[in-house]
C-alpha positions as CSV (number, residue, x, y, z in Angstrom):
1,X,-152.4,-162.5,18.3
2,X,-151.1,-165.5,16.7
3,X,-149.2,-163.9,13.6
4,X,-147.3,-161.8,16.0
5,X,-146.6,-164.1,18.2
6,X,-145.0,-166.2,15.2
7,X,-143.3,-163.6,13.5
8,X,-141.9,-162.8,17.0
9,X,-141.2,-166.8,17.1
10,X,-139.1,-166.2,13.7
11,X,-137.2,-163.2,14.2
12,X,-135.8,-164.4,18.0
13,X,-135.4,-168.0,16.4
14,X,-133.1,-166.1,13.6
15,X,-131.6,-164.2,15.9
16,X,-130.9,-166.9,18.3
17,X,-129.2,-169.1,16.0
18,X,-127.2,-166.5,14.4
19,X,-126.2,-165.4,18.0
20,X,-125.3,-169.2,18.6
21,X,-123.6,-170.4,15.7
22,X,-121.4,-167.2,14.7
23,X,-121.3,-165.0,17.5
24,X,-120.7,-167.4,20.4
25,X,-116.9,-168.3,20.7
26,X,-116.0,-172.0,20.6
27,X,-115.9,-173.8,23.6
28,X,-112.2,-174.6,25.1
29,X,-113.0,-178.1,26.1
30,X,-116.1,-179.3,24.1
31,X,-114.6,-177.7,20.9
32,X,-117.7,-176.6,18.2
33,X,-120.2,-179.8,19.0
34,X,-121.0,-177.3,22.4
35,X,-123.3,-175.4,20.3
36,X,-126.1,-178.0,20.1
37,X,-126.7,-176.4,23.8
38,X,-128.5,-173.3,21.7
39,X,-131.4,-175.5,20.9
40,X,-131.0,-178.4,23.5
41,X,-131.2,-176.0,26.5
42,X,-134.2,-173.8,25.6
43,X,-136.1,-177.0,24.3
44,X,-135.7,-179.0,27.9
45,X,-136.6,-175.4,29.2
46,X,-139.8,-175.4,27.9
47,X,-140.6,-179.3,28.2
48,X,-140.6,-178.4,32.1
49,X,-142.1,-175.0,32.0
50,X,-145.4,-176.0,29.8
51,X,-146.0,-179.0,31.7
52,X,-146.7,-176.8,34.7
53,X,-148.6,-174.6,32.6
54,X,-150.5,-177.5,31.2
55,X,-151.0,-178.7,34.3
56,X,-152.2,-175.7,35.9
57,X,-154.9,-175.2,33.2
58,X,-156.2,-179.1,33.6
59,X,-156.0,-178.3,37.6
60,X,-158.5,-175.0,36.9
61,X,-160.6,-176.9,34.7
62,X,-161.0,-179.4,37.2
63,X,-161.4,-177.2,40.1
64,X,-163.9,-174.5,38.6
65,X,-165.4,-177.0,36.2
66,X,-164.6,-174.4,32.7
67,X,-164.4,-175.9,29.9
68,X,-162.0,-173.3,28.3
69,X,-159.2,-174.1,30.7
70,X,-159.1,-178.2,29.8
71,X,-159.5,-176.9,26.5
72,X,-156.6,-174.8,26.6
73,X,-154.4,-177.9,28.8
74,X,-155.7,-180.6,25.8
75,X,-153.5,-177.5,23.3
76,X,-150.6,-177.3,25.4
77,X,-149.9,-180.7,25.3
78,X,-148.5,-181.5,22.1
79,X,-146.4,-178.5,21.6
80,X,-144.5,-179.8,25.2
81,X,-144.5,-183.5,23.9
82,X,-142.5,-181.4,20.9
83,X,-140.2,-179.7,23.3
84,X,-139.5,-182.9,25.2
85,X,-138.3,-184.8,22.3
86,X,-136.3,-182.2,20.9
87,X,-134.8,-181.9,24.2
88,X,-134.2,-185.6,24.2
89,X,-132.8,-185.7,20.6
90,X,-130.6,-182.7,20.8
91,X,-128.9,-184.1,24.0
92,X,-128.4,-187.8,22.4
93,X,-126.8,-185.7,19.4
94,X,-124.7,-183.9,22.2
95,X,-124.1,-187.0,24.3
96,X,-122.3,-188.6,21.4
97,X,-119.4,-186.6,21.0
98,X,-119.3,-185.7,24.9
99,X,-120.2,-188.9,26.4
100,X,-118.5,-191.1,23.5
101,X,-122.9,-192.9,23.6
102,X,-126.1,-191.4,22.4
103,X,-127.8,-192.6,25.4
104,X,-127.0,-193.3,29.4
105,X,-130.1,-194.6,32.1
106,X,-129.0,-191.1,33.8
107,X,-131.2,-189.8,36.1
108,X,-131.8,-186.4,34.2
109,X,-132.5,-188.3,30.6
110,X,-134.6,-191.1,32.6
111,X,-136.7,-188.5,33.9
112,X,-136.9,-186.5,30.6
113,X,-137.6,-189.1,29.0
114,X,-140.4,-190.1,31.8
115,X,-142.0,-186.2,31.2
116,X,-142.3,-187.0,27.5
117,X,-144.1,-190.7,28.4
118,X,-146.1,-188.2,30.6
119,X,-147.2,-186.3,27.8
120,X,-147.8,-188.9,25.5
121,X,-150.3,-190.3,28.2
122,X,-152.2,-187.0,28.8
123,X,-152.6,-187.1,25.1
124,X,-153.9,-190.7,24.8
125,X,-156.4,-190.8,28.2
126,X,-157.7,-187.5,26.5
127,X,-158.6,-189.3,23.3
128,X,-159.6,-192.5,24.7
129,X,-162.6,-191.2,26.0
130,X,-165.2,-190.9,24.2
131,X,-167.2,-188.1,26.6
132,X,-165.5,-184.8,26.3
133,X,-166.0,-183.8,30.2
134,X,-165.2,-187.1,31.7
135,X,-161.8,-187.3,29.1
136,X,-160.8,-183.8,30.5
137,X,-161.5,-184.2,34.0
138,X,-159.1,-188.2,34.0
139,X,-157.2,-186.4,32.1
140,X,-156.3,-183.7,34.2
141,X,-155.7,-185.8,37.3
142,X,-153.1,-187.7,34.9
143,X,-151.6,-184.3,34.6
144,X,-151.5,-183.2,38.3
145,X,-149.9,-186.7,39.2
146,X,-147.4,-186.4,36.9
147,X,-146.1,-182.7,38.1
148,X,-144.1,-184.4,41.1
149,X,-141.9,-185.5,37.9
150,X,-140.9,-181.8,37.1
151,X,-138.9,-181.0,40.1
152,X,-137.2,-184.5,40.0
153,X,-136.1,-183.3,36.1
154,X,-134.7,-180.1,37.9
155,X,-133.1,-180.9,41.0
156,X,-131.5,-184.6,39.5
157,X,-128.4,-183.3,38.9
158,X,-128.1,-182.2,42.7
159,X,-129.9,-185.4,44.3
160,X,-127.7,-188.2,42.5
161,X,-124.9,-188.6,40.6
162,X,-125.0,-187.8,37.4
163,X,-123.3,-187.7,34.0
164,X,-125.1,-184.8,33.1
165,X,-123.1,-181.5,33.6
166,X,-124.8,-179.3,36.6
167,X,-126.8,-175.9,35.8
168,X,-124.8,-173.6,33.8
169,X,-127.4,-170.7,34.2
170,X,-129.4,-170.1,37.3
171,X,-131.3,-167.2,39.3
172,X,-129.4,-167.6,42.3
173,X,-125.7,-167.1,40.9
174,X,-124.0,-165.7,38.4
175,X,-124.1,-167.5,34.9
176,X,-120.9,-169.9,34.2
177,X,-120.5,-169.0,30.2
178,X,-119.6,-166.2,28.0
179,X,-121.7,-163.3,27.5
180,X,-122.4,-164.0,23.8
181,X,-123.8,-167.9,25.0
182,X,-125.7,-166.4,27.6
183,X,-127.7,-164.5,24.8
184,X,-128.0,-166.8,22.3
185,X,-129.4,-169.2,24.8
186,X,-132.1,-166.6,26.2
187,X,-133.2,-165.7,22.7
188,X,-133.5,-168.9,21.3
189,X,-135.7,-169.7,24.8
190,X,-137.8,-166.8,23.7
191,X,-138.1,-167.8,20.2
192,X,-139.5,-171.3,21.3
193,X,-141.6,-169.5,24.2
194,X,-143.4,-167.4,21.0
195,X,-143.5,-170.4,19.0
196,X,-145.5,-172.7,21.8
197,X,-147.5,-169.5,22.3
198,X,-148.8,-168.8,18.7
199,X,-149.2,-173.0,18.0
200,X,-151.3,-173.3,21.3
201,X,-153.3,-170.3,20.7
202,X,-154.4,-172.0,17.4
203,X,-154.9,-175.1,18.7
204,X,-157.2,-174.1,21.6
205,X,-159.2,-172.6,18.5
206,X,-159.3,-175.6,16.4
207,X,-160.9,-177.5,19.4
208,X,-163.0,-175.0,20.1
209,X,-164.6,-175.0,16.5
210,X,-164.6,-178.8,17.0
211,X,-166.6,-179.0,20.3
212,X,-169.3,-176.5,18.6
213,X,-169.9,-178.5,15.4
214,X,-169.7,-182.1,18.1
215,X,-172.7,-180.2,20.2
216,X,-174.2,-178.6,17.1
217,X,-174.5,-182.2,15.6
218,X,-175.6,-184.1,19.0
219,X,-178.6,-180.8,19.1
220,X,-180.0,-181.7,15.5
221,X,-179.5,-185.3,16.6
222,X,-182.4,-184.8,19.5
C-alpha cells in the first residue's frame, strides 16, 4: 500500500500546486503573497486532524492493551510534528506581508504552536523510557491530555479576538473563495493526507521490525 499511497501523494501534490499557483486568480486585497494559503491551510489541517488520530490510537492501545495501536500512535507522531511546523512556518511567511511581523502571541499561533510542543513531548516521554509498554502507556495519557488543545486551535478564532482571519472554508456554509482556490486547497489537503499515510505506514513497519529484533535479543539474552 505504501507506493500507492505516495504516488497518489505526488500526483495530488503536483496537481495542487499547479491548481494554486497558475490556475487560482490573484487575490484583490492580499495581491499574489495569498497563495502561501495552498500549503499553509492543508498543513494546519492535518496538524489538528492526525493529532486526533494519534490520539485515538494511544487511547486504544491503552484501553485494549494492543501493542499495534501504540505502535501505530508512536508513527503518527512525527509526520504531525511535520505538519505543525510547516503550518507554523508557512503562516510566519504569510504573516509578514499581511501582518507587516512574522510572529503575533495570537491565540490561534499560541495554540499551534502549543500542538507542536505537544507533539514534541509525546515524542520525548516515548523515548525516555526505557520499557516499551510502560513508554506507550505515559505516553498515551500525554496524548489524551493534550486533545482538549485541538478544539481550542479550532474554535480561537470565534472565542477571542484575533488577528488571524476567520474560517474561509467550512461544512456548515458555503465557502468564501473562488472556485479554482477552493480546489487547489482540497487537493493539496489530499496530497498531504496520502503523504502522512504512506510515511506512517512505513514507520509503523520500521518499529515493528525493531520491537522483534529488541525481544529476539532480550530471548537469546535468557
Amino acid at each position: 500500500m505504501v507506493p500507492v499511497f505516495a504516488v497518489l501523494a505526488v500526483v495530488l501534490g503536483i496537481a495542487g500546486l499547479y491548481v494554486g499557483f497558475f490556475v487560482a486568480p490573484t487575490d484583490f486585497q492580499q495581491g499574489e503573497s495569498y497563495r502561501i494559503i495552498f500549503i499553509h491551510v492543508p498543513a494546519a489541517w492535518m496538524s489538528m486532524f492526525i493529532y486526533m488520530v494519534m490520539a485515538f490510537w494511544a487511547g486504544v492501545g491503552l484501553t485494549f492493551n494492543t501493542r499495534l495501536s501504540s505502535m501505530m500512535a508512536r508513527a503518527l507522531a512525527p509526520t504531525g510534528a511535520l505538519m505543525t511546523f510547516l503550518a507554523l512556518w508557512t503562516g510566519a511567511l504569510w504573516g509578514k506581508p499581511t501582518w507587516g511581523t512574522w510572529w503575533v502571541w495570537d491565540a490561534r499561533l499560541t495554540s499551534e504552536l502549543i500542538l507542536l510542543f505537544l507533539y514534541i513531548g509525546y515524542m520525548s516521554l516515548a523515548a525516555a523510557i526505557d520499557d516499551v509498554r510502560r513508554a506507550d502507556k505515559a505516553a498515551a495519557v500525554f496524548a489524551l491530555v493534550g486533545v482538549v488543545n485541538v478544539p481550542i486551535i479550532y474554535y480561537s478564532v470565534q472565542w477571542w479576538n484575533t488577528l488571524h482571519q476567520g474560517a474561509s472554508v467550512s461544512l456548515t456554509r458555503a465557502p468564501s473563495m473562488a472556485q479554482s482556490m477552493l480546489l487547489g486547497m482540497l487537493l493539496m489537503a489530499l496530497a498531504f493526507w496520502m503523504y502522512s499515510i504512506a510515511v506512517s505506514l512505513m514507520r509503523v513497519r520500521a518499529i515493528i521490525m525493531e520491537r522483534e529484533r529488541a525481544s529476539a535479543w532480550a530471548q537469546e539474552l535468557a
